[in-house]
Residue, then its C-alpha position, 0 to 999 in steps of 0.5 A: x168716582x171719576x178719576x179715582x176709578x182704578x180699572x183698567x176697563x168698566x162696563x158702562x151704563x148711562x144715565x137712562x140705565x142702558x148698556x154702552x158697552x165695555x170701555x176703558x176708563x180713560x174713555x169712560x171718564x172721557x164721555x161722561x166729561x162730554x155729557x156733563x155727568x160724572x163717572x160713578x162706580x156702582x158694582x166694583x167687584x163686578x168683572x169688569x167693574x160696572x160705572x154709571x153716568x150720573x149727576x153725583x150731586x143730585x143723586x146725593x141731594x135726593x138720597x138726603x131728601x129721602x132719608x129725611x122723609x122717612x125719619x119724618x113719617x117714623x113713630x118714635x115710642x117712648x115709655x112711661x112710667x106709672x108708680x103705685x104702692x101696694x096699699x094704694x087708695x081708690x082715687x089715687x088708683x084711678x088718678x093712675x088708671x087715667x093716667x096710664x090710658x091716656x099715655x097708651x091712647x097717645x100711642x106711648x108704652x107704659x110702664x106700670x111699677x109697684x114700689x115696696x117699702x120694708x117687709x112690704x116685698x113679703x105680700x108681693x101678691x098685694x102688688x100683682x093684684x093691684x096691677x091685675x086690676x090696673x090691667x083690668x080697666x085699660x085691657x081694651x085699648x092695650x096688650x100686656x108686653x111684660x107680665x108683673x114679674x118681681x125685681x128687686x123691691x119693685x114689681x114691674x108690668x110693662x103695657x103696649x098700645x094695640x096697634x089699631x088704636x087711633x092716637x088721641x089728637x086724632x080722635x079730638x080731630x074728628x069730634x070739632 
């Protein structure tokens, strides 16, 4: 940037985007001076290196203010976790199942984890067919990202929101 351009000569192209030509840059620092804008190198292994008459400032402040727009419209996912046990009652299944389609309505990936104790790990299938049925009830409004895979003493199924789902404050928002 200004005087810390080291070429000898650099293509210039001013603030409009438009060729002035091969200068020095002594003289291409020169006419930047006399516009007010600074001398920014953009292509420095160009032949010869390519400078453009620029407020530097400004170009810096708006970059900011768009990097800072698109962090904004980002969706961050989290993951939520739903643990059950193999022998687990019906109302507890179904405190879960509301549980998990409420975190996949909001848009958030769930976690769905049965938990063994003891000899518990020898009747896996117990645990795979309580996921199958959690999978069941919510398989409407979700797409199973990682099939129930044994690990360790936990049996693990990981759901995902489908991606035309309308997030939950959405839905409350049409209904007032």
């Amino acid at each position: 940037m200004n005087e810390m351009v080291r070429a000898r000569e650099v293509r210039l192209i001013d603030e409009n985007g438009e060729q002035l030509g091969v200068f020095s840059s002594r003289e291409a620092f020169r006419i930047a001076q006399e516009r007010g804008l600074d001398l920014v190198e953009v292509a420095p292994n160009a032949k010869p290196p390519v400078c453009k008459l620029m407020d530097y400032g400004r170009y810096k402040y708006e970059q900011a203010k768009r990097e800072r727009e698109a962090r904004k419209k980002q969706k961050v996912i989290t993951i939520k976790e739903v643990k059950m046990r193999p022998n687990i009652d019906d109302h507890d299944f179904a405190v879960r199942q509301r549980q998990a389609e409420s975190f996949l309505r909001d848009g958030d990936k769930v976690k769905a984890t049965i938990m063994f104790r003891g000899r518990e790990v020898v009747h896996a299938q117990l645990g795979k067919e309580v996921l199958d049925r959690l999978l069941e009830t919510v398989k409407d409004i979700c797409v199973v990202e990682r099939p129930p895979r044994l690990e360790g003493r936990n049996m693990i199924m990981i759901l995902a929101p489908k991606a035309n789902l309308e997030p939950k404050a959405a839905q409350q928002g049409q209904e007032k």
